[in-house]
KOLBA-450388 format. One record per atom (N, C-alpha, C): atom name; residue in three letters; x, y, z; residue number from 1. Coordinates in steps of 0.02 Angstrom, whole numbers, padded with zeros to 5 digits. Layout:
! residues N
R atome residu     xx     yy     zz num
R    CA    ALA      X      Y      Z NUM
...
***
This chain:
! residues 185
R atome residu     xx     yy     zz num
R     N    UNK -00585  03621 -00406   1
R    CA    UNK -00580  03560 -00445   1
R     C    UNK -00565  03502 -00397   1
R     N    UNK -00596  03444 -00408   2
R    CA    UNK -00591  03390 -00352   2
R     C    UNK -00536  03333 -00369   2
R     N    UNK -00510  03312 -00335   3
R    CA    UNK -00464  03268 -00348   3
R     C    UNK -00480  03219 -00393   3
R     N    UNK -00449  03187 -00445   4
R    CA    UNK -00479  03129 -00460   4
R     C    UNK -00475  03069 -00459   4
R     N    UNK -00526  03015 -00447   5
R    CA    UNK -00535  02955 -00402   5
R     C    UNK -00493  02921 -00464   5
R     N    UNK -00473  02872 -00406   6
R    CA    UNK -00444  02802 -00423   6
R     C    UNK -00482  02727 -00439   6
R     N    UNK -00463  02706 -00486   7
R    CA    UNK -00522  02640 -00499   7
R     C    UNK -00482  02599 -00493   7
R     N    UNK -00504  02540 -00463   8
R    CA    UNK -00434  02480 -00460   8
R     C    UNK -00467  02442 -00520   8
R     N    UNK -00408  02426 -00529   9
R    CA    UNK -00399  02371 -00579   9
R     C    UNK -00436  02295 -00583   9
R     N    UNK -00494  02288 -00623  10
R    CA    UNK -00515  02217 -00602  10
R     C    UNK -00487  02165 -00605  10
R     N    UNK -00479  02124 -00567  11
R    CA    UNK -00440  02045 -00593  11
R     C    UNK -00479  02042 -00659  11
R     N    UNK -00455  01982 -00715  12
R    CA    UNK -00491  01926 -00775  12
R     C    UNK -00518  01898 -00733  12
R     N    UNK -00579  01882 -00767  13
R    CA    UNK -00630  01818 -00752  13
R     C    UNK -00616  01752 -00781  13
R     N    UNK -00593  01716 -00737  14
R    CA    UNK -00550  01635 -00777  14
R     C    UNK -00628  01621 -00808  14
R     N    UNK -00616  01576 -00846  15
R    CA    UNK -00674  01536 -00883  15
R     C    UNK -00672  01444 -00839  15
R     N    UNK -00624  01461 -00806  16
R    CA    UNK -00633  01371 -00743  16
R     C    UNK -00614  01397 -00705  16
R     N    UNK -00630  01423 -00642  17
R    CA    UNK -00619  01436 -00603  17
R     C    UNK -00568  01394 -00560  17
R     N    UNK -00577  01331 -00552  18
R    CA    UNK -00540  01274 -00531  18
R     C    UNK -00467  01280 -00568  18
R     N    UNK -00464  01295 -00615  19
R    CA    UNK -00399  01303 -00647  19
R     C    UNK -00352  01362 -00613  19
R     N    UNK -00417  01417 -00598  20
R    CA    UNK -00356  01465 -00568  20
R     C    UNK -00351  01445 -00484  20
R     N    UNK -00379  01422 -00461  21
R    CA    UNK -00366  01380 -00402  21
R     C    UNK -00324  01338 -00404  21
R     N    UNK -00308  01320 -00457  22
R    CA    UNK -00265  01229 -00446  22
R     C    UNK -00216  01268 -00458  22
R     N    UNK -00200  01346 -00497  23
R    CA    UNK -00128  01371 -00516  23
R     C    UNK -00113  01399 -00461  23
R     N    UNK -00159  01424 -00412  24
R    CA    UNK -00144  01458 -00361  24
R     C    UNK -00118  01415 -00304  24
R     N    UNK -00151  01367 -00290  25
R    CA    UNK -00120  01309 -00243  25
R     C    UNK -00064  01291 -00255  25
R     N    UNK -00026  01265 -00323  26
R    CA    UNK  00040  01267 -00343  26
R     C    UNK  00098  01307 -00333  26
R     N    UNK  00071  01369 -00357  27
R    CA    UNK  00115  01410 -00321  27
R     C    UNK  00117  01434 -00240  27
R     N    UNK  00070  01422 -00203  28
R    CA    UNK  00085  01467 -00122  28
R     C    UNK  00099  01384 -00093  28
R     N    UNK  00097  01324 -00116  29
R    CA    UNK  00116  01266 -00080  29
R     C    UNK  00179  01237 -00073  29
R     N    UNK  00219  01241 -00017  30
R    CA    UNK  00267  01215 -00013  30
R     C    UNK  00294  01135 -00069  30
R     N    UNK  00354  01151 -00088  31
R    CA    UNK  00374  01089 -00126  31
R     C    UNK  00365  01018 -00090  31
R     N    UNK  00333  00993 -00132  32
R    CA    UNK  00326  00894 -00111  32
R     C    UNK  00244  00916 -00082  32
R     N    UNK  00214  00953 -00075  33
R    CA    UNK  00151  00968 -00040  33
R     C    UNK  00094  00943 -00078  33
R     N    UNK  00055  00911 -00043  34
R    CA    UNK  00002  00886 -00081  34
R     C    UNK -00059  00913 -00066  34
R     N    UNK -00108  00949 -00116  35
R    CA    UNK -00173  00967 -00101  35
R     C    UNK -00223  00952 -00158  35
R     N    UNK -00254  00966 -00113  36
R    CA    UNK -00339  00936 -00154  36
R     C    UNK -00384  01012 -00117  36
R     N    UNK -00394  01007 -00224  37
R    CA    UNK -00460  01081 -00188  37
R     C    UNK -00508  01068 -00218  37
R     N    UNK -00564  01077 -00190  38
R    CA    UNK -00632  01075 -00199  38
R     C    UNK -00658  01139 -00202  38
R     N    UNK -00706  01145 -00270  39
R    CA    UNK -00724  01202 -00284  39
R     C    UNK -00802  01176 -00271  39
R     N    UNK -00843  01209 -00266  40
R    CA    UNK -00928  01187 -00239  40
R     C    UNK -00951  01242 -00259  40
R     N    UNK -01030  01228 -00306  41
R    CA    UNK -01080  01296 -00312  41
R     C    UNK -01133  01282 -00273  41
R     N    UNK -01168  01330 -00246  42
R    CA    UNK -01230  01321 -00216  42
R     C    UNK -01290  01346 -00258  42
R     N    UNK -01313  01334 -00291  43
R    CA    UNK -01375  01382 -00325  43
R     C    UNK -01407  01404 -00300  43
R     N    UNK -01425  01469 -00339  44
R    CA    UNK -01457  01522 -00275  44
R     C    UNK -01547  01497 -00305  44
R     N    UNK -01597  01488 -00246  45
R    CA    UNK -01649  01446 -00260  45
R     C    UNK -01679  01494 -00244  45
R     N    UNK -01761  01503 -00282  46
R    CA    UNK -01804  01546 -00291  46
R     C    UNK -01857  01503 -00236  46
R     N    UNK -01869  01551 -00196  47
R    CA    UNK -01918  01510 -00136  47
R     C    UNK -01939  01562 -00088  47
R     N    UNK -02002  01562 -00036  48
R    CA    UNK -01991  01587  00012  48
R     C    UNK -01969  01609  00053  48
R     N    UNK -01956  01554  00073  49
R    CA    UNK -01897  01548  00139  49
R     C    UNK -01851  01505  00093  49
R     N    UNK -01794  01518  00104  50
R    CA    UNK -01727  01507  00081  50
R     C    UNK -01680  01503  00141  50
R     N    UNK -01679  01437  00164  51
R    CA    UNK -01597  01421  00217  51
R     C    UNK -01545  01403  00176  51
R     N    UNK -01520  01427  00205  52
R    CA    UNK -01417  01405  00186  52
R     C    UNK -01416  01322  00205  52
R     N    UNK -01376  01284  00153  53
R    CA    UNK -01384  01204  00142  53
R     C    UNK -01337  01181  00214  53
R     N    UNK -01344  01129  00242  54
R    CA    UNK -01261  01097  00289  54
R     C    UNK -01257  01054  00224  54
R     N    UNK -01189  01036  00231  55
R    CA    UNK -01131  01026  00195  55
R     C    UNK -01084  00991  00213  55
R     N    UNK -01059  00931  00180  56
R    CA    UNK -01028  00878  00222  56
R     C    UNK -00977  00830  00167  56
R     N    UNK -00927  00836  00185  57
R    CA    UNK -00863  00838  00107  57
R     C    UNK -00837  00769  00162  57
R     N    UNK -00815  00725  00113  58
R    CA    UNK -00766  00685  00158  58
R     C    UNK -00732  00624  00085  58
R     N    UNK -00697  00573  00125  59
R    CA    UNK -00645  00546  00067  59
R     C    UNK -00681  00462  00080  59
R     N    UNK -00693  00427  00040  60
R    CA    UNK -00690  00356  00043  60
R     C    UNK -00652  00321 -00016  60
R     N    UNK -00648  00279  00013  61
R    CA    UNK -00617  00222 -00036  61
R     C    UNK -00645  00220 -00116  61
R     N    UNK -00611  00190 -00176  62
R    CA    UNK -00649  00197 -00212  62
R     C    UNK -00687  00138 -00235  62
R     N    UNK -00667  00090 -00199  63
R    CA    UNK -00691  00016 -00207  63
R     C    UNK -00758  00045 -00184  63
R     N    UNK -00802 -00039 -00199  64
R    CA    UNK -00888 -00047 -00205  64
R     C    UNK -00892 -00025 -00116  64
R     N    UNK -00865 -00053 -00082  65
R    CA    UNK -00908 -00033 -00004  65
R     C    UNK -00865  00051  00029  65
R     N    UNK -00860  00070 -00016  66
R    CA    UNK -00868  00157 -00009  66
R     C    UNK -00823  00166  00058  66
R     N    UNK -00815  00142  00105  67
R    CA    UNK -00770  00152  00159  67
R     C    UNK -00751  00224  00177  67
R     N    UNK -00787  00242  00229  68
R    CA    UNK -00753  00324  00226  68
R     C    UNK -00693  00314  00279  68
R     N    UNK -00639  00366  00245  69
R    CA    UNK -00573  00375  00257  69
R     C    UNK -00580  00435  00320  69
R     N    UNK -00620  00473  00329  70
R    CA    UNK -00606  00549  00352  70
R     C    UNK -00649  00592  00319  70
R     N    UNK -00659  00648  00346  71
R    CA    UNK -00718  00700  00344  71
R     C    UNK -00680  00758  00355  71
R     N    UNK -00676  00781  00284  72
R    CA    UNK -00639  00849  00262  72
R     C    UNK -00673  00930  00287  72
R     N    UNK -00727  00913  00289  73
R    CA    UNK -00758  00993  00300  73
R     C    UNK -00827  00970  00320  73
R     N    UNK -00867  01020  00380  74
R    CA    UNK -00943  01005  00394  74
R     C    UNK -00955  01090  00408  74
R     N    UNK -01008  01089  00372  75
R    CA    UNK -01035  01169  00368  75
R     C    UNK -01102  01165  00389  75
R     N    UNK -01120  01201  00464  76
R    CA    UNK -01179  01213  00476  76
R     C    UNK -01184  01255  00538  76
R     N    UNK -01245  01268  00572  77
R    CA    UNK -01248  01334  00583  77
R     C    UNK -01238  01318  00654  77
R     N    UNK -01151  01343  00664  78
R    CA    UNK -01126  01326  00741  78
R     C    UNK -01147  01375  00769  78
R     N    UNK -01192  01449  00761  79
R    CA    UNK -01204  01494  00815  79
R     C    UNK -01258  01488  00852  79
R     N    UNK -01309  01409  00847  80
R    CA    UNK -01328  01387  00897  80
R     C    UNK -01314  01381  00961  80
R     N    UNK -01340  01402  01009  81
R    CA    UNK -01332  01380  01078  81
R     C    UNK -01311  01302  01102  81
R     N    UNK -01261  01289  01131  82
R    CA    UNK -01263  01218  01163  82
R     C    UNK -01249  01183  01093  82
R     N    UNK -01215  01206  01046  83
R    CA    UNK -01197  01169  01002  83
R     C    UNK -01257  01126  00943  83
R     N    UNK -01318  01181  00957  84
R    CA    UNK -01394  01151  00923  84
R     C    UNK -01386  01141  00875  84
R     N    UNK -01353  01189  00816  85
R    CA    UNK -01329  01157  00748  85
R     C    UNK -01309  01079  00732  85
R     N    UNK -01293  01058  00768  86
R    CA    UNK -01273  00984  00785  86
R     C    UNK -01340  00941  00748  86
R     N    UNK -01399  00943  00803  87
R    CA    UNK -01446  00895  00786  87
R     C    UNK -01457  00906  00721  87
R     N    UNK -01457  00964  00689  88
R    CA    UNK -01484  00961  00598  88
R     C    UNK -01458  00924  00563  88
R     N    UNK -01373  00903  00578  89
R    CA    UNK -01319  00856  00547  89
R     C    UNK -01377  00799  00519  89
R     N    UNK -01394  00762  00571  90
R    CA    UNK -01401  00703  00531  90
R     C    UNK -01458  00715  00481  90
R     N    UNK -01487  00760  00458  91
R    CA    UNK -01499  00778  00386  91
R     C    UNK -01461  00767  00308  91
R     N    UNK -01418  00740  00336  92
R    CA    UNK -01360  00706  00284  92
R     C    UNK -01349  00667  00297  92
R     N    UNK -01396  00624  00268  93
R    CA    UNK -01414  00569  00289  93
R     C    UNK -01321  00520  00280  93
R     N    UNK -01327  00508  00227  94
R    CA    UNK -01269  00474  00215  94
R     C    UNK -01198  00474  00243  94
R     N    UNK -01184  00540  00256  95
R    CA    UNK -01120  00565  00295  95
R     C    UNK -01150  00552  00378  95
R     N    UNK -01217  00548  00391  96
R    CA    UNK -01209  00529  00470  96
R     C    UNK -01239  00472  00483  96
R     N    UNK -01243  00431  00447  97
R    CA    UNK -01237  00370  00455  97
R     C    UNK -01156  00331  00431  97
R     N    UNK -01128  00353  00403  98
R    CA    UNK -01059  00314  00407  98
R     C    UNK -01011  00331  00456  98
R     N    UNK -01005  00407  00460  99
R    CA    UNK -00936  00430  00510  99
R     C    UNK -00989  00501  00548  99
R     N    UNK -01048  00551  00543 100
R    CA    UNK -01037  00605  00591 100
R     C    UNK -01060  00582  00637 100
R     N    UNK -01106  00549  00648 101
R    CA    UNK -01136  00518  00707 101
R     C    UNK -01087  00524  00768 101
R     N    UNK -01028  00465  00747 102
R    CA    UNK -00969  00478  00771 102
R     C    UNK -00949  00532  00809 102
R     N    UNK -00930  00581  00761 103
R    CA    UNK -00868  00634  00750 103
R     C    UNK -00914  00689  00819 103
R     N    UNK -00848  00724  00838 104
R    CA    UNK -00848  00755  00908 104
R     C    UNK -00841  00836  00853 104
R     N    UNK -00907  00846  00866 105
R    CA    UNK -00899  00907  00836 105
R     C    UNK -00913  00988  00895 105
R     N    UNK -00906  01046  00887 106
R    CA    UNK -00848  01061  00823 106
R     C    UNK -00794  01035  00809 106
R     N    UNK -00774  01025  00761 107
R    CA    UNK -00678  00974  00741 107
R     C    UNK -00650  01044  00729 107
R     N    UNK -00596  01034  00759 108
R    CA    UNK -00555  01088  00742 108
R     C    UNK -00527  01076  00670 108
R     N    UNK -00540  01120  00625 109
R    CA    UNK -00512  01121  00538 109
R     C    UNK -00567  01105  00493 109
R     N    UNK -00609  01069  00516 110
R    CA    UNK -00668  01044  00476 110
R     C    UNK -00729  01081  00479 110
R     N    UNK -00735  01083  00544 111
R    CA    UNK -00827  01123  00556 111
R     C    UNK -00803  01211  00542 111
R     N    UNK -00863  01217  00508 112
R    CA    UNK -00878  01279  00480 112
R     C    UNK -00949  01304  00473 112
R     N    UNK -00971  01380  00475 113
R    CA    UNK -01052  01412  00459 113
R     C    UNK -01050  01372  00381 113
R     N    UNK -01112  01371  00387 114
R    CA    UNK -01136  01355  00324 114
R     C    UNK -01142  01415  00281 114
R     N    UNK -01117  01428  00212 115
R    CA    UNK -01096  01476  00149 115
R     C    UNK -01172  01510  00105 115
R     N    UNK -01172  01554  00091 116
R    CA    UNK -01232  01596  00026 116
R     C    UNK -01214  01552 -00037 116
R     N    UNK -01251  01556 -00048 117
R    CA    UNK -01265  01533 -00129 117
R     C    UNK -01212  01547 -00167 117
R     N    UNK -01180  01530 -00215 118
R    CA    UNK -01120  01548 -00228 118
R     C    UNK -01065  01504 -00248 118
R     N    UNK -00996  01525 -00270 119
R    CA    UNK -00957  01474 -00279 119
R     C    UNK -00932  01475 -00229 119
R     N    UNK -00896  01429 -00200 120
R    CA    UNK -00853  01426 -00151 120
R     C    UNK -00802  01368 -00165 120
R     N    UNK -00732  01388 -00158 121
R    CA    UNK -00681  01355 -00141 121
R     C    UNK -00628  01337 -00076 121
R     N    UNK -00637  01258 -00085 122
R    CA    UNK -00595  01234 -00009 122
R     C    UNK -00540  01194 -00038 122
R     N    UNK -00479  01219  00004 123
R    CA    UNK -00402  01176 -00002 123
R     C    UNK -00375  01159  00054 123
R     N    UNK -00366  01095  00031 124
R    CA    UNK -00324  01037  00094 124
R     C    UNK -00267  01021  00097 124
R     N    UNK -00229  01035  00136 125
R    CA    UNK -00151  00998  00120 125
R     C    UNK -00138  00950  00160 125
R     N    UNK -00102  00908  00120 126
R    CA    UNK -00074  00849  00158 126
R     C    UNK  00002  00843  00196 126
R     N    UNK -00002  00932  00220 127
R    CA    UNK  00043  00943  00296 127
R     C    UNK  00003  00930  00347 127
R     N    UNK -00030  00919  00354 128
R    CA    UNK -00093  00882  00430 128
R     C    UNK -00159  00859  00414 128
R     N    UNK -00176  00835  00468 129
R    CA    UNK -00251  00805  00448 129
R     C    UNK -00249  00727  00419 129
R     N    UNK -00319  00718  00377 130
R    CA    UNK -00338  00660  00355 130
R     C    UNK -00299  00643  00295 130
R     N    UNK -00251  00714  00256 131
R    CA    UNK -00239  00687  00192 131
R     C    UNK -00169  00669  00194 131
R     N    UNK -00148  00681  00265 132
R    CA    UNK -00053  00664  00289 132
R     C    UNK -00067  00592  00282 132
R     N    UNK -00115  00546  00307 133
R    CA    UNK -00115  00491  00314 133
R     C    UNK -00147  00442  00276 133
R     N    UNK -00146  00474  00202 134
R    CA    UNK -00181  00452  00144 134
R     C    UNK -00138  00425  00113 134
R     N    UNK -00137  00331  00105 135
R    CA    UNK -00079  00320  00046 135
R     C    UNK -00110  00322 -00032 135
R     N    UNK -00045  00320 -00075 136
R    CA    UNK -00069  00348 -00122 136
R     C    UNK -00115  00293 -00155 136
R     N    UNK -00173  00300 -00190 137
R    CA    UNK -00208  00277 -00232 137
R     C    UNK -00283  00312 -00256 137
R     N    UNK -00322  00267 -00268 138
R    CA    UNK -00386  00298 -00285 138
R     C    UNK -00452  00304 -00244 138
R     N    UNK -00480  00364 -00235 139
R    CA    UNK -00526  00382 -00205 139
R     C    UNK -00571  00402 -00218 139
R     N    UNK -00632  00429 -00179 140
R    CA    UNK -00690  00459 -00205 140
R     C    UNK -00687  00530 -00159 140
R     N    UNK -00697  00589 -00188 141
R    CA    UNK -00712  00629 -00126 141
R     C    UNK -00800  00636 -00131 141
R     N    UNK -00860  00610 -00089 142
R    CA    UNK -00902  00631 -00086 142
R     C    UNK -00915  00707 -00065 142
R     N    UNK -00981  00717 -00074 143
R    CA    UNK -01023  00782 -00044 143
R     C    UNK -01080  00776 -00047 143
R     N    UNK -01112  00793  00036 144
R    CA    UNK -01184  00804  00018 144
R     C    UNK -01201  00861  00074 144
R     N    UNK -01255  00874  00028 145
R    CA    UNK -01299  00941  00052 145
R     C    UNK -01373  00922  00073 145
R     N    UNK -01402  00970  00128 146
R    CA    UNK -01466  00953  00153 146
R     C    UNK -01509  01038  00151 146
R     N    UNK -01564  01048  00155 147
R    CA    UNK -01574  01128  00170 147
R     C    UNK -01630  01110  00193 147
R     N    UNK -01663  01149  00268 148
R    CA    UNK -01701  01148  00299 148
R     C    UNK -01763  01167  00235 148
R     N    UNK -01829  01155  00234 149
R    CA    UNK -01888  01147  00196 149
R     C    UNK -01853  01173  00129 149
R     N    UNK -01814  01084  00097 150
R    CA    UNK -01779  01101  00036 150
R     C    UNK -01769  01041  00007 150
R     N    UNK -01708  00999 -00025 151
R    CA    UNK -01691  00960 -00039 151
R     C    UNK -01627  00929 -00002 151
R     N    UNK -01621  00866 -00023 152
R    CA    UNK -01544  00840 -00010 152
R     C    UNK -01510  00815 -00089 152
R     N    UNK -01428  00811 -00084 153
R    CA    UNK -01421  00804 -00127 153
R     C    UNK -01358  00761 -00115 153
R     N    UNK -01325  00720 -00157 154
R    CA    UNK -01263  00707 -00139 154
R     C    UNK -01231  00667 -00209 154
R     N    UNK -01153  00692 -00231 155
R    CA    UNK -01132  00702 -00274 155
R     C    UNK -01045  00643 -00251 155
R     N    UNK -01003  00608 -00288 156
R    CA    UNK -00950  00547 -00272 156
R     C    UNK -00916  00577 -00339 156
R     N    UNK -00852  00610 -00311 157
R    CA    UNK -00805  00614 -00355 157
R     C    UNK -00749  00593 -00374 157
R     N    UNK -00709  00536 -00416 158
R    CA    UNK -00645  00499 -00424 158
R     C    UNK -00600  00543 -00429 158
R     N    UNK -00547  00531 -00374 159
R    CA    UNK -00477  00577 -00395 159
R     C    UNK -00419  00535 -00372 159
R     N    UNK -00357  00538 -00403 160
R    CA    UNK -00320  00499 -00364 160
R     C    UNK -00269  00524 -00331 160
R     N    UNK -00232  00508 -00306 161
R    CA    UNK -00217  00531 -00214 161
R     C    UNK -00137  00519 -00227 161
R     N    UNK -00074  00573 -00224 162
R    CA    UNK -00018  00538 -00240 162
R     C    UNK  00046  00520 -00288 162
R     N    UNK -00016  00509 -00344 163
R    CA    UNK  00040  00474 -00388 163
R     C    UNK  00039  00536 -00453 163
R     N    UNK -00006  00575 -00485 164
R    CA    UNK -00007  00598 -00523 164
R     C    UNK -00074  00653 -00494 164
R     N    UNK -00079  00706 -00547 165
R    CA    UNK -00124  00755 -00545 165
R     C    UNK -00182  00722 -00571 165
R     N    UNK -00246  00738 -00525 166
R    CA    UNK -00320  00725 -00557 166
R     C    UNK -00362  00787 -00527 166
R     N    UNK -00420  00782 -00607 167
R    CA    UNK -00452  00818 -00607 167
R     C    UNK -00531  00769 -00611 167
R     N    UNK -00588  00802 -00584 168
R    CA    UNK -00659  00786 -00590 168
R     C    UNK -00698  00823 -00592 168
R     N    UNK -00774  00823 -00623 169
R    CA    UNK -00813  00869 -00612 169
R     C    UNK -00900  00846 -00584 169
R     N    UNK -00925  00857 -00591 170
R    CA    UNK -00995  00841 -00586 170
R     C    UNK -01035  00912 -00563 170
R     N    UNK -01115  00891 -00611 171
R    CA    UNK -01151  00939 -00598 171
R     C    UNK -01211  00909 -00553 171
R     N    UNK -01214  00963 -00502 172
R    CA    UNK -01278  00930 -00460 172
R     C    UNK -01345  00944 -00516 172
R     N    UNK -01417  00902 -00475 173
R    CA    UNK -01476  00928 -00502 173
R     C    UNK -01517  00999 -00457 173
R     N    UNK -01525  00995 -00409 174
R    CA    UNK -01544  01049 -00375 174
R     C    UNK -01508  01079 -00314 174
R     N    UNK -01486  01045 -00276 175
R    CA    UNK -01452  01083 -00209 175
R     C    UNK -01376  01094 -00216 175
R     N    UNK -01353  01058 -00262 176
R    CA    UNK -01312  01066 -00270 176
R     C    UNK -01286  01115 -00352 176
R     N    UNK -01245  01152 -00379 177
R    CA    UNK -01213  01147 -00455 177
R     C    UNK -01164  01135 -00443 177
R     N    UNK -01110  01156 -00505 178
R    CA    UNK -01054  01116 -00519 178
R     C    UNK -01007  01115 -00477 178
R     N    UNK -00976  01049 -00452 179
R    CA    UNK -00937  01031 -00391 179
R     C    UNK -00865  00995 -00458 179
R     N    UNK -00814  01032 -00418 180
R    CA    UNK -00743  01018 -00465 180
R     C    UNK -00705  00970 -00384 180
R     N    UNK -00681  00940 -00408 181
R    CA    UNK -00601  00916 -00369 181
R     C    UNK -00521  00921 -00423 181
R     N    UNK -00495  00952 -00391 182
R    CA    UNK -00420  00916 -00389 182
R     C    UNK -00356  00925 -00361 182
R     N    UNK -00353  00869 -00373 183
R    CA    UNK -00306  00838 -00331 183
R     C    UNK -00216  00838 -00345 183
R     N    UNK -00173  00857 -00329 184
R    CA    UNK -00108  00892 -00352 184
R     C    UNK -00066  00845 -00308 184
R     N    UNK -00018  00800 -00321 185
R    CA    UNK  00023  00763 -00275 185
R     C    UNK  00095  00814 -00253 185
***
């Protein structure tokens, strides 16, 4: 007679995923800690050839001339030689014309492979980085996405920074689906 197997226990499936993220950030974050998490879907796209999107998250102002503050996360494919992933950047369009152009990449905390199709969640705290030096008020967190023989897409989300808890959502049309922020003072 054979031993008999063990089944683990499945987690619940939240119905907002962002909710069990924003409970989870609450609890493992030190008191007075401020974070902002971004939840991002990628839709999985019916195609030939299918590349993984770059990906480019950052904070501006929320006034009319958009002002970017800092550049939270850049996802693309650093296992290029000589740092080749690089030139695809300015395929986003918008993020490298305001600040990557700039930016000395890889950044340590920010640059990352670009993700599968899928949900994915990112959290920031404002113990270092761009969001230590964020005073409080209102912002936008953009995102945009590019995919080699694909689309671009780019999505401006209001959250405010500080003073109280905010939440946002938006649904992309193609390169992107549903992109959540929030923001926890």
């Amino acid at each position: 007679m054979s031993a008999p197997q063990r089944v683990a226990a499945r987690p619940a499936k939240y119905k907002n995923h962002w909710l069990a993220g924003a409970a989870l950030t609450l609890l493992v974050a030190p008191a007075g800690a401020g974070t902002l998490t971004l939840q991002v879907t990628l839709p999985a796209i019916d195609t030939a050839s299918y590349y993984r999107p770059y990906l480019a998250a950052w904070v501006e102002k929320a006034e009319e001339d958009k002002a970017v503050l800092g550049t939270l996360a850049v996802w693309y494919d650093t296992r290029l030689r000589d740092n080749g992933g690089r030139g695809w950047l300015r395929n986003l369009r918008t993020w490298w014309r305001s600040s990557g152009e700039q930016m000395a990449l890889p950044a340590d905390g920010v640059s990352g492979a670009t993700r599968p199709a899928g949900t994915h969640l990112l959290q920031f705290s404002d113990a270092k980085g761009l969001l230590s030096k964020l005073p409080a008020g209102q912002y936008q967190l953009a995102i945009e996405v590019a995919r080699e023989n694909g689309g671009r897409e780019m999505l401006r989300l209001p959250f405010t920074w500080g003073r109280s808890a905010s939440q946002a959502d938006a649904q992309g049309r193609t390169e992107l689906g549903k992109v959540n922020v929030v923001a926890v003072p």
